[in-house]
C-alpha positions in Angstrom: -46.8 -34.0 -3.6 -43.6 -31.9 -4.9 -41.4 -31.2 -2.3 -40.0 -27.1 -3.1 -36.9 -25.7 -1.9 -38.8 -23.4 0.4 -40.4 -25.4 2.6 -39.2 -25.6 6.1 -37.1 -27.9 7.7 -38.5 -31.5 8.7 -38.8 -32.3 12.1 -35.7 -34.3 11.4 -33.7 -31.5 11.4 -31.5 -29.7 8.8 -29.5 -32.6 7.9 -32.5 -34.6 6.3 -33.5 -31.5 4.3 -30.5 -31.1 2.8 -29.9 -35.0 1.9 -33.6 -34.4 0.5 -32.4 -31.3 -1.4 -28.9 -32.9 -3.0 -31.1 -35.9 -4.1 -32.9 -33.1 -5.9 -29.7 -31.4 -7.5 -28.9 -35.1 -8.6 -32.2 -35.4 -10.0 -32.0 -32.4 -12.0 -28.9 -33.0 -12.7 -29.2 -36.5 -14.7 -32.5 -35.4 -16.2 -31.1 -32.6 -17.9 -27.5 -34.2 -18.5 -28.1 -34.4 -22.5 -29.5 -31.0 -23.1 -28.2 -27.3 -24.0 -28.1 -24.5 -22.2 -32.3 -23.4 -23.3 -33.3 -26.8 -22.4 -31.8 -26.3 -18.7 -32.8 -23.0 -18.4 -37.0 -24.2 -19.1 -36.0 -26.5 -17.4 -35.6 -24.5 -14.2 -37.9 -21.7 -15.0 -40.7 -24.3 -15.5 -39.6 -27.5 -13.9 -41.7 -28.0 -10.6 -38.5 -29.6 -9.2 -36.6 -26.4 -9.2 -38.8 -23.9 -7.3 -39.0 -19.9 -7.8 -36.0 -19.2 -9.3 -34.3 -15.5 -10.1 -31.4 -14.8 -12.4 -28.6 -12.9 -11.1 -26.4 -10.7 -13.5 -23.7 -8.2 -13.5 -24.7 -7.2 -16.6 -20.8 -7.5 -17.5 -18.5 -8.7 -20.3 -20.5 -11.9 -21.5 -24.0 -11.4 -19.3 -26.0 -10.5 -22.4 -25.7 -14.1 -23.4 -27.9 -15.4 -20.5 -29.9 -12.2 -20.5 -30.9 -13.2 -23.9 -31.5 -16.8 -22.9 -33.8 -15.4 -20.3 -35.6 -13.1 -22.4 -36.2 -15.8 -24.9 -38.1 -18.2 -22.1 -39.8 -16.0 -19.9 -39.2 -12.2 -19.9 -40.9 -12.4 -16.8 -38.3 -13.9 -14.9 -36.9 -11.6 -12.0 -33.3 -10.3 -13.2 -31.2 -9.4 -9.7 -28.5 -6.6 -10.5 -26.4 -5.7 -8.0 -25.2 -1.9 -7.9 -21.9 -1.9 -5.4 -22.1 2.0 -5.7 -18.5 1.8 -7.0 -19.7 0.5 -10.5 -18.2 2.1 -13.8 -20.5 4.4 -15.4 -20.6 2.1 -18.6 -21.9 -0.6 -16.8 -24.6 1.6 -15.6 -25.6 2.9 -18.7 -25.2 -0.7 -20.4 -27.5 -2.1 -18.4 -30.6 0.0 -18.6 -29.9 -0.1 -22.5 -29.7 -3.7 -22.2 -32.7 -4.4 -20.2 -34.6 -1.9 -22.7 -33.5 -3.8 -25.7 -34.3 -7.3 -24.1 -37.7 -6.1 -22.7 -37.0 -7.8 -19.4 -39.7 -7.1 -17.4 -38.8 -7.4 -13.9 -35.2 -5.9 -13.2 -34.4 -5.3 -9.6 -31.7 -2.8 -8.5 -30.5 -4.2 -5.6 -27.8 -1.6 -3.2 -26.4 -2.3 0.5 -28.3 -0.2 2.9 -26.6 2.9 3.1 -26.4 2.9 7.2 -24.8 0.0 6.6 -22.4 1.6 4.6 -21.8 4.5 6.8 -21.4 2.6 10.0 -19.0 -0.1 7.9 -17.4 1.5 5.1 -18.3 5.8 6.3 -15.0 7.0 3.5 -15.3 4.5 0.8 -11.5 2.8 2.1 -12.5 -1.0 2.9 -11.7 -2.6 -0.3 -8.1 -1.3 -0.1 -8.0 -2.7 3.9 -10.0 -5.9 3.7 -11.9 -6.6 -0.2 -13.3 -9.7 1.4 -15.4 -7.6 3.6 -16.5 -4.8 1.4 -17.5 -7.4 -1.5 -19.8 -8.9 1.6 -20.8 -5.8 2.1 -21.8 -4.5 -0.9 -22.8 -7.7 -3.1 -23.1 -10.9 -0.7 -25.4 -9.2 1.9 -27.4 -7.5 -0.3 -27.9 -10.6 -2.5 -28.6 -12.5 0.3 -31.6 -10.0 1.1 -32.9 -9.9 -2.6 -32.6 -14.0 -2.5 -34.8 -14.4 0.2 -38.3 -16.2 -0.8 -36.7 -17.5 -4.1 -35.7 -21.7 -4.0 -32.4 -20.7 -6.4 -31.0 -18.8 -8.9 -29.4 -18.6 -12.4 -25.8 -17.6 -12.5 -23.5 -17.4 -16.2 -20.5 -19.3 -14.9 -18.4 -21.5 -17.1 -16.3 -24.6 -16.4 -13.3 -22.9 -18.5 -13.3 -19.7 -15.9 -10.9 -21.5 -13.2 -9.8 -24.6 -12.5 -12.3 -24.2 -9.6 -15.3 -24.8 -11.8 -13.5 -27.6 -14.1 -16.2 -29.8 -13.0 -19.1 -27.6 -12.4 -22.7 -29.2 -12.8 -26.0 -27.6 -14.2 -27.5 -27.7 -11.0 -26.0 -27.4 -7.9 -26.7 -27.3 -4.0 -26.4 -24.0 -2.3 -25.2 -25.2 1.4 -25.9 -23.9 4.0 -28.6 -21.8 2.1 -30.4 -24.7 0.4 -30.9 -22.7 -2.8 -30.2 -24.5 -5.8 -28.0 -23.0 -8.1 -28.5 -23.4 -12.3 -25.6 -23.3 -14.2 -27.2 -22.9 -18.1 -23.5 -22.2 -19.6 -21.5 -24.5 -17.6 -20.3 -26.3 -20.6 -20.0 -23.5 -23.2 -16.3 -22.7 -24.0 -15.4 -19.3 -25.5 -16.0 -20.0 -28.7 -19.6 -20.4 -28.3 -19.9 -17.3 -26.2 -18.9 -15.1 -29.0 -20.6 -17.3 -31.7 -23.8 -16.8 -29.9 -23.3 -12.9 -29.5 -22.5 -12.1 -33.1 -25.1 -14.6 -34.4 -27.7 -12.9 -32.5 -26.0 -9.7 -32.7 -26.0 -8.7 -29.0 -24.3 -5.6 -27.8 -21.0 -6.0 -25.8 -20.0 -4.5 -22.8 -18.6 -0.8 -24.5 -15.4 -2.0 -21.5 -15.0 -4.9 -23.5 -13.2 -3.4 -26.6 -11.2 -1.2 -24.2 -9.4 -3.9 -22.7 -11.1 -5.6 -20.0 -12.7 -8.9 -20.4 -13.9 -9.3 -17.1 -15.8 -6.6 -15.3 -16.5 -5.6 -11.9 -15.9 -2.8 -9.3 -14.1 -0.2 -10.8 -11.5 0.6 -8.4 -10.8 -3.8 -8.2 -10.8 -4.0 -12.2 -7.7 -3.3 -14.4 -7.1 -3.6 -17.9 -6.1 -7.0 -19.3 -2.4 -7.2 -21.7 -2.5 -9.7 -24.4 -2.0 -13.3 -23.5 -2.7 -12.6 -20.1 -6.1 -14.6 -17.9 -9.1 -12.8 -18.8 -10.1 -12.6 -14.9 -6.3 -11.7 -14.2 -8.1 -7.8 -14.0 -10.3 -8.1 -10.9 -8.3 -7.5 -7.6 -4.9 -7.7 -9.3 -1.9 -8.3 -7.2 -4.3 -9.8 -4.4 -4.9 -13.3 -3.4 -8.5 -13.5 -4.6 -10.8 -14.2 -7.6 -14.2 -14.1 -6.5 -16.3 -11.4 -5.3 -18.3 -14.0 -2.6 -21.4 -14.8 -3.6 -20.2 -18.0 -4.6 -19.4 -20.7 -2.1 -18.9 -24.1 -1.8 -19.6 -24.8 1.9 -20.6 -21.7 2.9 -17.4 -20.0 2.2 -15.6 -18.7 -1.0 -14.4 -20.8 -3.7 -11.0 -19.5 -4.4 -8.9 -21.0 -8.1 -7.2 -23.9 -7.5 -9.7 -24.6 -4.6 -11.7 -27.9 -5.3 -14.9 -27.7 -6.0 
């Protein structure tokens, strides 16, 4: 019988689940070593190994790529956008067109509860005081919700983003969540993100062209000069590079952290 991600723990106790779940990860990860990016993401739409899986998108700069991906597979698959409430307008309007022109067929919205707002962020000021807290706010809790019943979750990350993901797997344990993570792009360098867009001529993000190769929040995202990081435009001047929904022990993986 296949053991799934969702089960609950063993009378053991959560220790033996998650040995059972990184001997899983391993699994995946040496059956799938010699494939592309399509072949892992079957792989983890379809492999019985992997569980209910969702993909989770920004819908920013280079998220058309594995939109596309996705849409090719299964359009079926449930596609997890997050709306912070301090989004730019493009990226709202980008992503309904995108979602139109991919037919993806099961696109949840996903928003903080707005009491939760009011009673933790009531004038809109946390991310100057504390961005840690209002990107748990407004993305990690609210993902954490939407996540609940699935076994893992498709994200677009890249080993040549940071030196943080250098090393970074196709699959990956999720502690203390036990979600599996799939990592379709891992290996793609730049090159073959824009190759792929203009061979399949996918839309950019209209933000792209204007300067900012790496999009989030608008009040935390800044133009990019020439020659600079691409990501050196999300919470410039701040020590901090990831919004939090991805961890390495359950806490944030910072650049230059290990991963």
């Amino acid at each position: 019988m296949t053991l799934h991600l969702a089960q609950k723990t063993p009378p053991g106790g959560p220790g033996i689940r998650l040995d059972a779940l990184r001997d899983k990860v391993a699994t995946l990860n040496t059956r799938y070593r010699h494939h592309g990016a399509t072949a892992v993401l079957e792989g983890a739409l379809r492999d019985p190994e992997a569980g209910r899986i969702a993909l989770v998108s920004s819908f920013g700069a280079e998220s058309v790529v594995l939109l596309h991906l996705v849409a090719m597979v299964d359009r079926a698959t449930p596609v997890l956008f997050i709306d912070t409430r301090l989004l730019f307008t493009e990226t709202l309007v980008y992503q309904q067109e995108l979602a139109e022109r991919l037919r993806l067929e099961d696109v949840r919205i996903i928003k903080a509860d707005r009491t939760a707002l009011q009673d933790r962020d009531p004038y809109g000021a946390l991310r100057l005081n504390d961005p840690d807290a209002c990107c748990a706010l407004r993305k990690t809790e609210p993902l954490e919700t939407a996540l609940q019943g699935f076994d893992g979750w498709i994200t677009g990350r890249k080993r040549f983003q940071n030196r943080s993901r250098a090393a970074l797997d196709f699959f990956e344990l999720e502690e203390p969540t036990g979600r599996i993570k799939v990592n379709p792009l891992a290996r793609w360098a730049p090159e073959d993100v824009r190759a792929y867009m203009e061979e399949n001529r996918l839309p950019r993000h209209p933000l792209v062209a204007r300067g900012y190769p790496s999009i989030g929040c608008a009040p935390c995202t800044s133009k990019v000069a020439p020659g600079e990081d691409p990501r050196s435009g999300r919470w410039r001047g701040r020590d901090k590079d990831e919004c939090g929904i991805h961890f390495v022990n359950g806490r944030a993986v910072r650049q230059g952290e290990s991963a």
